[in-house]
mmCIF file of the N, C-alpha and C atoms, coordinates in Angstrom:
data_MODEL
# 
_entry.id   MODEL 
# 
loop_
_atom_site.group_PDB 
_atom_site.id 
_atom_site.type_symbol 
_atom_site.label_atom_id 
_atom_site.label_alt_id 
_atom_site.label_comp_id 
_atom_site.label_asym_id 
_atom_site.label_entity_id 
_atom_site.label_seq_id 
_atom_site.pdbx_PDB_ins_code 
_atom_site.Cartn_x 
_atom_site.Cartn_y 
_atom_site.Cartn_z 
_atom_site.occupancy 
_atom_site.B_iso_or_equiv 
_atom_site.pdbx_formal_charge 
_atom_site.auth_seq_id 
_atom_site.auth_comp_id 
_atom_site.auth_asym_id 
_atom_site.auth_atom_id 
_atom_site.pdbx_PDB_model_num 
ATOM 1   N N  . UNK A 1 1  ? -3.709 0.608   12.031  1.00 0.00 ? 1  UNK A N  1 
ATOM 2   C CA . UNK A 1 1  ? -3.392 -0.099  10.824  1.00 0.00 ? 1  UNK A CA 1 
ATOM 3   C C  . UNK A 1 1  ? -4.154 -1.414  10.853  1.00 0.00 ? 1  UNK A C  1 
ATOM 4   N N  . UNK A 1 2  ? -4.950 -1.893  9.970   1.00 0.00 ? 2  UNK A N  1 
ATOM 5   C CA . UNK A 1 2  ? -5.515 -2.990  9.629   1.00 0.00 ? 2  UNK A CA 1 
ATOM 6   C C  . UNK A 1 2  ? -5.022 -3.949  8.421   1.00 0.00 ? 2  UNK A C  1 
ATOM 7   N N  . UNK A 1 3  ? -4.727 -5.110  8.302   1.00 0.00 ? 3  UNK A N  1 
ATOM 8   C CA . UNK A 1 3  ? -4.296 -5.866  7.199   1.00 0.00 ? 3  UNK A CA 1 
ATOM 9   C C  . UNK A 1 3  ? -5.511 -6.508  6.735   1.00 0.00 ? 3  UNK A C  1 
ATOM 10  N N  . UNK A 1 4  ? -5.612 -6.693  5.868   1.00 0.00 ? 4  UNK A N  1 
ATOM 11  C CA . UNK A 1 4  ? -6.652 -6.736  5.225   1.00 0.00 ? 4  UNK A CA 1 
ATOM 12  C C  . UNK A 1 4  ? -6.540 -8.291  4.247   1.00 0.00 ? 4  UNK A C  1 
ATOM 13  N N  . UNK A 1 5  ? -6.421 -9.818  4.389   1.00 0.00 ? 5  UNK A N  1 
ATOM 14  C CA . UNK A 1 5  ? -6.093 -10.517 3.487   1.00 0.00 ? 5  UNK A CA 1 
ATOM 15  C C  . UNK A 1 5  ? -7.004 -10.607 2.181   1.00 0.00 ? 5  UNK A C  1 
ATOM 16  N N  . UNK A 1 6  ? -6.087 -10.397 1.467   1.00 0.00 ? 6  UNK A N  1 
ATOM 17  C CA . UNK A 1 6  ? -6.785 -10.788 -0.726  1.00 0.00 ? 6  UNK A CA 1 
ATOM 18  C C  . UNK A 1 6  ? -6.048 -12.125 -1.040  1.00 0.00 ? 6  UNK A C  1 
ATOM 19  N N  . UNK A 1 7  ? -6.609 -12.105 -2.340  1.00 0.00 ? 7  UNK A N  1 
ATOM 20  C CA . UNK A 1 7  ? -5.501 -13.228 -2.897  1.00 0.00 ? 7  UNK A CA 1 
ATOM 21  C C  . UNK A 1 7  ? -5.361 -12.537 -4.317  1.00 0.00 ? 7  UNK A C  1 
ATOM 22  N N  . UNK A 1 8  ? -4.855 -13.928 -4.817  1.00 0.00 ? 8  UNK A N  1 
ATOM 23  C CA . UNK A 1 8  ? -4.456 -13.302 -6.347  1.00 0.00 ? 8  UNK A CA 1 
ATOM 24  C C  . UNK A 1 8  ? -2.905 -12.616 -6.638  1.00 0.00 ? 8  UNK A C  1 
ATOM 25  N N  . UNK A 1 9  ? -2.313 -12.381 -5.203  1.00 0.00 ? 9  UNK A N  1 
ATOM 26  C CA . UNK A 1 9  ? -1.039 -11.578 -5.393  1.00 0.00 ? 9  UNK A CA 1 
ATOM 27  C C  . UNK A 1 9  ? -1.439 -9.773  -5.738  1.00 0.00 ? 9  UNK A C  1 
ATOM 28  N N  . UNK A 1 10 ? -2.564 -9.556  -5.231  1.00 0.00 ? 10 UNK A N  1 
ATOM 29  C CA . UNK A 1 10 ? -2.741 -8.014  -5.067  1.00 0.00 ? 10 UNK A CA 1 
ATOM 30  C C  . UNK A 1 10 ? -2.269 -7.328  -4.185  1.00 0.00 ? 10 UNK A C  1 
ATOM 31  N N  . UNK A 1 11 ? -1.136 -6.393  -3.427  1.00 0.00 ? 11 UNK A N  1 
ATOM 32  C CA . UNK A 1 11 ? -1.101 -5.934  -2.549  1.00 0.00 ? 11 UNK A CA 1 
ATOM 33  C C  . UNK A 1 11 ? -1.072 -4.196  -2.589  1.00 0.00 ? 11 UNK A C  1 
ATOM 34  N N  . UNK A 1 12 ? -2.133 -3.493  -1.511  1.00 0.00 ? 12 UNK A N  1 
ATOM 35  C CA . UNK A 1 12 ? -2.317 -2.432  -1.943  1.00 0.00 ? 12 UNK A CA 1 
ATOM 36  C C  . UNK A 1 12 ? -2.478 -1.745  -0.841  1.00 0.00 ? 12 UNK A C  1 
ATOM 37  N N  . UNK A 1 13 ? -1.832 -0.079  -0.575  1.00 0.00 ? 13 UNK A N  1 
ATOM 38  C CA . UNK A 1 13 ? -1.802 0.210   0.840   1.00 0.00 ? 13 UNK A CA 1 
ATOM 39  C C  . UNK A 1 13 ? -3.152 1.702   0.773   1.00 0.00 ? 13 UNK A C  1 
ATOM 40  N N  . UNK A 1 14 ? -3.770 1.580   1.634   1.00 0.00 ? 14 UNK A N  1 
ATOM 41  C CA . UNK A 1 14 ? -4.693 2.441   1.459   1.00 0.00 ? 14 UNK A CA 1 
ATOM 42  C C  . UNK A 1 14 ? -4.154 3.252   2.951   1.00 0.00 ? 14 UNK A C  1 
ATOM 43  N N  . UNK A 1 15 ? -4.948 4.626   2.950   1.00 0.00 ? 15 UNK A N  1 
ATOM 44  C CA . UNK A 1 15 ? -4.906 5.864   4.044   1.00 0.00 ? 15 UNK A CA 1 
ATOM 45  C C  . UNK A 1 15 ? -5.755 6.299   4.168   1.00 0.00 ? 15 UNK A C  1 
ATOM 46  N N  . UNK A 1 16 ? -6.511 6.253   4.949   1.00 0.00 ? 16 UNK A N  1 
ATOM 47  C CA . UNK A 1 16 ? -7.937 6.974   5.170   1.00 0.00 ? 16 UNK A CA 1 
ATOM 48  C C  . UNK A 1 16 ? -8.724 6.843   3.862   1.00 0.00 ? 16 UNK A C  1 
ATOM 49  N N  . UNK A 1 17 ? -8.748 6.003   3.063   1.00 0.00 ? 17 UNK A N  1 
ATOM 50  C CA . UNK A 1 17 ? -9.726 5.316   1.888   1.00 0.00 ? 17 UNK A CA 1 
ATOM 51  C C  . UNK A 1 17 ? -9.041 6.035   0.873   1.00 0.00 ? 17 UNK A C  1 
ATOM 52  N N  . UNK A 1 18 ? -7.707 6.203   1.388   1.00 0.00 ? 18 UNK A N  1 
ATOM 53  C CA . UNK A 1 18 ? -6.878 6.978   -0.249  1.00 0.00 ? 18 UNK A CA 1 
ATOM 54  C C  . UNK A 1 18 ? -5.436 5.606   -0.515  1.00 0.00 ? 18 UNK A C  1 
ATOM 55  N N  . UNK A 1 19 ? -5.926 5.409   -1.776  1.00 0.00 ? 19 UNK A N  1 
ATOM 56  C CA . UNK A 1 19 ? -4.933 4.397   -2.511  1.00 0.00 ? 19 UNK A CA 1 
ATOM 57  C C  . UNK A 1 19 ? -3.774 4.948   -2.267  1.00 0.00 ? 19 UNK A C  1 
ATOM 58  N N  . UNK A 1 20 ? -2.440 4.450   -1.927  1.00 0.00 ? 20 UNK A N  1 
ATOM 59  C CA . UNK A 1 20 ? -1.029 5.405   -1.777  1.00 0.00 ? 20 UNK A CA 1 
ATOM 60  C C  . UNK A 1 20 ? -0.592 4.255   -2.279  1.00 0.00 ? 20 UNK A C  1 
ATOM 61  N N  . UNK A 1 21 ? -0.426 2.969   -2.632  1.00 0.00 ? 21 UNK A N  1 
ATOM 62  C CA . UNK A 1 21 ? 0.394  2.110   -3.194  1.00 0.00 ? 21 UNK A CA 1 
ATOM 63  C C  . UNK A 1 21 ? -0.332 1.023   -4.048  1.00 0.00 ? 21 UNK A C  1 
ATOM 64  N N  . UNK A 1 22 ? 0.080  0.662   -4.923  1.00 0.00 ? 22 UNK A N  1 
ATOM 65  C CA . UNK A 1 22 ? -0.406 -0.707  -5.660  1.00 0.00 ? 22 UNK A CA 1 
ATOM 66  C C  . UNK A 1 22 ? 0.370  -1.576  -6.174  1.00 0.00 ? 22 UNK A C  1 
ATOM 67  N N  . UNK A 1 23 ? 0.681  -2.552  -5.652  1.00 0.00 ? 23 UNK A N  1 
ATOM 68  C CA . UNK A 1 23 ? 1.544  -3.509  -6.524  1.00 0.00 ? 23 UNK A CA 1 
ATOM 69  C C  . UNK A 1 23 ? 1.044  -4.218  -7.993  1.00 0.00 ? 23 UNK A C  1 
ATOM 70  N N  . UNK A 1 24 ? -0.203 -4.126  -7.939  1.00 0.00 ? 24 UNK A N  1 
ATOM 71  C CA . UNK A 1 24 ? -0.880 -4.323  -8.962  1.00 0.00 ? 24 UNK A CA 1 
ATOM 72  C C  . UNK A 1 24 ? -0.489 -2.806  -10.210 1.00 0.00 ? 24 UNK A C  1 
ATOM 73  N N  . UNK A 1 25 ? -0.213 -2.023  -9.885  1.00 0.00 ? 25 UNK A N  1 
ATOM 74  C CA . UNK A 1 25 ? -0.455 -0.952  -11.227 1.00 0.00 ? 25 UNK A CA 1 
ATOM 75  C C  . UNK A 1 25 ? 0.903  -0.668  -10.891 1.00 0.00 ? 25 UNK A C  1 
ATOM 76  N N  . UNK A 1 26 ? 1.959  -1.109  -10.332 1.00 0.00 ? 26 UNK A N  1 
ATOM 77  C CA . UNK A 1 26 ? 3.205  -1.053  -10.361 1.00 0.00 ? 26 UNK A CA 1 
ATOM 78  C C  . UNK A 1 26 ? 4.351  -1.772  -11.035 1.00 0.00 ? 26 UNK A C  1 
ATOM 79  N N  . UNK A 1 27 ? 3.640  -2.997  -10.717 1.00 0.00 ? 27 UNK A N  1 
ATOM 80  C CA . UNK A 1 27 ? 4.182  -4.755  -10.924 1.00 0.00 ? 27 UNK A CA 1 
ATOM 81  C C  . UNK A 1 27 ? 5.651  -4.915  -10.130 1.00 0.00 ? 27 UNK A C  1 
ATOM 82  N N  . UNK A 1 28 ? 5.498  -4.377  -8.635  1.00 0.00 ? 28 UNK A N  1 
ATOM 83  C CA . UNK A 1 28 ? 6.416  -4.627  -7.791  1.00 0.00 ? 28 UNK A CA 1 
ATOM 84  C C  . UNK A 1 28 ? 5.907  -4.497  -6.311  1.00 0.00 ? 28 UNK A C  1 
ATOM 85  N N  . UNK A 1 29 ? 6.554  -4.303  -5.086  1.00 0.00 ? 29 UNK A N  1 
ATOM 86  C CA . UNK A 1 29 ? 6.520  -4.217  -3.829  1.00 0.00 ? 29 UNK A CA 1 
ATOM 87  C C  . UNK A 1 29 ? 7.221  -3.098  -3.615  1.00 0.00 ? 29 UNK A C  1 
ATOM 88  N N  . UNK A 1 30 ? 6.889  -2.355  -2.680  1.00 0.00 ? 30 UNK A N  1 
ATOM 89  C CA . UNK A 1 30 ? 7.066  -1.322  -2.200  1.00 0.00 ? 30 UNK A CA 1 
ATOM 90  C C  . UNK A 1 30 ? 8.334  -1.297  -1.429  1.00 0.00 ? 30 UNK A C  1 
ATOM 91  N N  . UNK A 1 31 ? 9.022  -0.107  -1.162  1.00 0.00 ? 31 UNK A N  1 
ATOM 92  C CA . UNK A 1 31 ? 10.192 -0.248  -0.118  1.00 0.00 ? 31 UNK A CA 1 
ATOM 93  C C  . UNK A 1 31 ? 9.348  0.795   0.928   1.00 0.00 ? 31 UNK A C  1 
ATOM 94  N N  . UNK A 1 32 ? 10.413 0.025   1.989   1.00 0.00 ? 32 UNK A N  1 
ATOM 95  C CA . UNK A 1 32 ? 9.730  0.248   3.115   1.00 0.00 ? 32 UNK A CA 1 
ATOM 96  C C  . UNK A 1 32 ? 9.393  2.068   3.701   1.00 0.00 ? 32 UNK A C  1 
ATOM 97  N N  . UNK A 1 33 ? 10.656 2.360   2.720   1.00 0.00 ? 33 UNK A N  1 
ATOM 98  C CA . UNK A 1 33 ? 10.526 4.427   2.643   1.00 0.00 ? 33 UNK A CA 1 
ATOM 99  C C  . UNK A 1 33 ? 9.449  4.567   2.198   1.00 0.00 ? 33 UNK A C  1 
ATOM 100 N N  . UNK A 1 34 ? 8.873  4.295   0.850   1.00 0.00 ? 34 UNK A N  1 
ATOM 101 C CA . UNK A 1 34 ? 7.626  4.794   0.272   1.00 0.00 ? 34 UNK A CA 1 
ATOM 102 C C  . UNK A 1 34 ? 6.587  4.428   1.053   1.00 0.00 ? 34 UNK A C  1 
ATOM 103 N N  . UNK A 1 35 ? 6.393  3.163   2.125   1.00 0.00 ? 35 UNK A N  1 
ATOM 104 C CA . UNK A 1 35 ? 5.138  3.044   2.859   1.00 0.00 ? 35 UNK A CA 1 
ATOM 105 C C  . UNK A 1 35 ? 5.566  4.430   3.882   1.00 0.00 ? 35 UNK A C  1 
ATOM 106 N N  . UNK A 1 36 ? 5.963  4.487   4.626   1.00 0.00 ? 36 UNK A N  1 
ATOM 107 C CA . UNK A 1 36 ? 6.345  5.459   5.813   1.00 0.00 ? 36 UNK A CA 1 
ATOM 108 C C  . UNK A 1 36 ? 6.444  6.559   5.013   1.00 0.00 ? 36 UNK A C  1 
ATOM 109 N N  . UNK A 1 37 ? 6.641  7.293   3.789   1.00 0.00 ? 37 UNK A N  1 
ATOM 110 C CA . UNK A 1 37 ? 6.641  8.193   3.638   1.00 0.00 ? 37 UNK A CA 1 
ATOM 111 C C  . UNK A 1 37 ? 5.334  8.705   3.221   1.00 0.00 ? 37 UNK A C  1 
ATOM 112 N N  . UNK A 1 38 ? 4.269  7.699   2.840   1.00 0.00 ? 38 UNK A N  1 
ATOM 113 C CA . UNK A 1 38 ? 2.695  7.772   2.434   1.00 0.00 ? 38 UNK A CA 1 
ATOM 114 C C  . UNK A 1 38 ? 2.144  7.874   3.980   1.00 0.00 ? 38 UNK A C  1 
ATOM 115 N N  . UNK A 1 39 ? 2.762  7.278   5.069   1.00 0.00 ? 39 UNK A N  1 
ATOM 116 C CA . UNK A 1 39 ? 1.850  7.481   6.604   1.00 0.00 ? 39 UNK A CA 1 
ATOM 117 C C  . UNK A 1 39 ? 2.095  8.851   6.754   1.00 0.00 ? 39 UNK A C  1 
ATOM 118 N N  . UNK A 1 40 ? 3.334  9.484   6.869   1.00 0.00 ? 40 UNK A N  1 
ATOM 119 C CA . UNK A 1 40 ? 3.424  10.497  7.411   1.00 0.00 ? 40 UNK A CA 1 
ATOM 120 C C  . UNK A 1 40 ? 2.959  11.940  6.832   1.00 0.00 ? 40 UNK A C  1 
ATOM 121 N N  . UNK A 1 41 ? 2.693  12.469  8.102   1.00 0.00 ? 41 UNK A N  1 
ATOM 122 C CA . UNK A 1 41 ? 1.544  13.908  7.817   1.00 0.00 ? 41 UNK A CA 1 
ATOM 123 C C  . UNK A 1 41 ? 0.130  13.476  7.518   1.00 0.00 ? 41 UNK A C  1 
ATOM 124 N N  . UNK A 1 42 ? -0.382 12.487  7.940   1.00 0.00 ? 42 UNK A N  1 
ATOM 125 C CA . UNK A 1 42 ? -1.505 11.681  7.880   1.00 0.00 ? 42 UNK A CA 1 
ATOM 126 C C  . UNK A 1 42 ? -1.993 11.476  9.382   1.00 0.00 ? 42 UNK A C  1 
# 
């Protein structure tokens, strides 16, 4: 896992160069199930 700092208030979780989250096209933060459920089987 790498963190990656932006600004602007973008936060976005990528997987092997596949987008799995955007707070930007969401207009929220993620819970912590939906990150762990985007790692797994990966």
């Amino acid at each position: 896992m790498t963190l990656i700092p932006s600004g602007g208030g973008v936060f976005e979780v990528m997987v092997d160069g596949d987008l799995v989250f955007s707070k930007k096209a969401t207009k929220r933060h993620p819970e912590y199930r939906e990150i762990e459920q985007a790692l797994q089987g990966r």
